[in-house]
N, C-alpha and C positions, 0 to 999 in steps of 0.2 A: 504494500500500500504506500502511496504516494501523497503528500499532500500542499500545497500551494500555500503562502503565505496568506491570513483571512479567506479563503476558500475552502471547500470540501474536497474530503478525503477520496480517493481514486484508484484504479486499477490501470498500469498501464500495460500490454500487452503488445506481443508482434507477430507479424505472419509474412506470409510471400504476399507478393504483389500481383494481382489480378488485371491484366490492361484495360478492358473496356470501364469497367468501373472506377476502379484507381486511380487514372491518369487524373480525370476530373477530382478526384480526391487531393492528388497530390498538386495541381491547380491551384485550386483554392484554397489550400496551404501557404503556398508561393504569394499569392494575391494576399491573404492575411498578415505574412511576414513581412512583407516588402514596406506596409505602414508601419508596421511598429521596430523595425531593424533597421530598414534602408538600404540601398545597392547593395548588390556583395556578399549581403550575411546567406546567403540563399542563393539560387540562381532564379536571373529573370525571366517572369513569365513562357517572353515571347523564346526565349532558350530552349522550356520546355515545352514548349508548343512546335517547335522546329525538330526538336530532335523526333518528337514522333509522328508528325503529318509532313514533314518533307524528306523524307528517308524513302526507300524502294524496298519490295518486300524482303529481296540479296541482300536487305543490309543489316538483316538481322537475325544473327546467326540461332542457330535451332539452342532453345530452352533460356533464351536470353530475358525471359522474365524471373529465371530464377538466379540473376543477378541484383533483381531489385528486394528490396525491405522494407514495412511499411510497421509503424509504432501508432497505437491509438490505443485514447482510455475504456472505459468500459464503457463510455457510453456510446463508442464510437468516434468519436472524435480526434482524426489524422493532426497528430503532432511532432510526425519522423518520418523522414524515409531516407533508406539508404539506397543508392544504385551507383553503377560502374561511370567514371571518369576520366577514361582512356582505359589503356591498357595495366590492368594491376593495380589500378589506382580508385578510390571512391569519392566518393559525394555526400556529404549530410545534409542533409535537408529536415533543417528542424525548427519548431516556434522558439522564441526565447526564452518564454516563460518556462517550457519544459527542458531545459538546454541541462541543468544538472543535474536533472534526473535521468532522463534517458541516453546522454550524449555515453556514457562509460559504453556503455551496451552497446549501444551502435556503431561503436567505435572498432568492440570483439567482435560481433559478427562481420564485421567488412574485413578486419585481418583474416576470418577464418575464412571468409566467404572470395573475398577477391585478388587478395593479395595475393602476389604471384613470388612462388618459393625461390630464395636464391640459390646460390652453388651449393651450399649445405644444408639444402631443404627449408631453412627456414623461412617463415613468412617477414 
């Protein structure tokens, strides 16, 4: 359980990323963050809206939703997502108000999930 300064207490939870529904999820995240962070803390909008309506269907390699990560409380409410940012590299995409709560977490799953092992295996 998680809980907010003067707010109620909460469940934050994670799962895979689903495209048709998600995308617009993770949207309106990006649209929420952008007033209360400003350039930069997030990617812009039209970034993710580019990356997934102007790409061709070659350009996305098989099972590549199971690159993305998506953090919501229990009542549903998208406050995370992790997805790939080149090659071996990620992305957090998070509210600020939830930044030290979820950011640990999110931070392990992209090492486990997309970092790419060096010459010693390591991530």
């Amino acid at each position: 359980m998680a809980e907010l300064p003067g707010k109620h207490t909460f469940q934050i939870t994670h799962r895979p990323y689903r495209r048709k529904p998600d995308f617009w999820h993770v949207r309106d995240l990006l649209i929420e963050t952008y007033s209360l962070a400003g350039p930069n803390f997030n990617w812009d909008v039209r970034r993710w809206d580019g990356w997934h309506h102007h790409r061709g269907p070659s350009d996305f390699p098989p099972g590549w939703e199971n690159t993305f990560h998506l953090w919501e409380t229990d009542s549903g409410r998208l406050v995370g997502a992790v997805h790939p940012e080149g090659r071996g590299d990620a992305y957090l995409e998070i509210h600020p108000d939830f930044r030290w709560i979820i950011e640990p977490e999110m931070l392990d799953w992209a090492e486990e999930n997309l970092a790419l092992a060096n010459q010693d295996g390591k991530r």
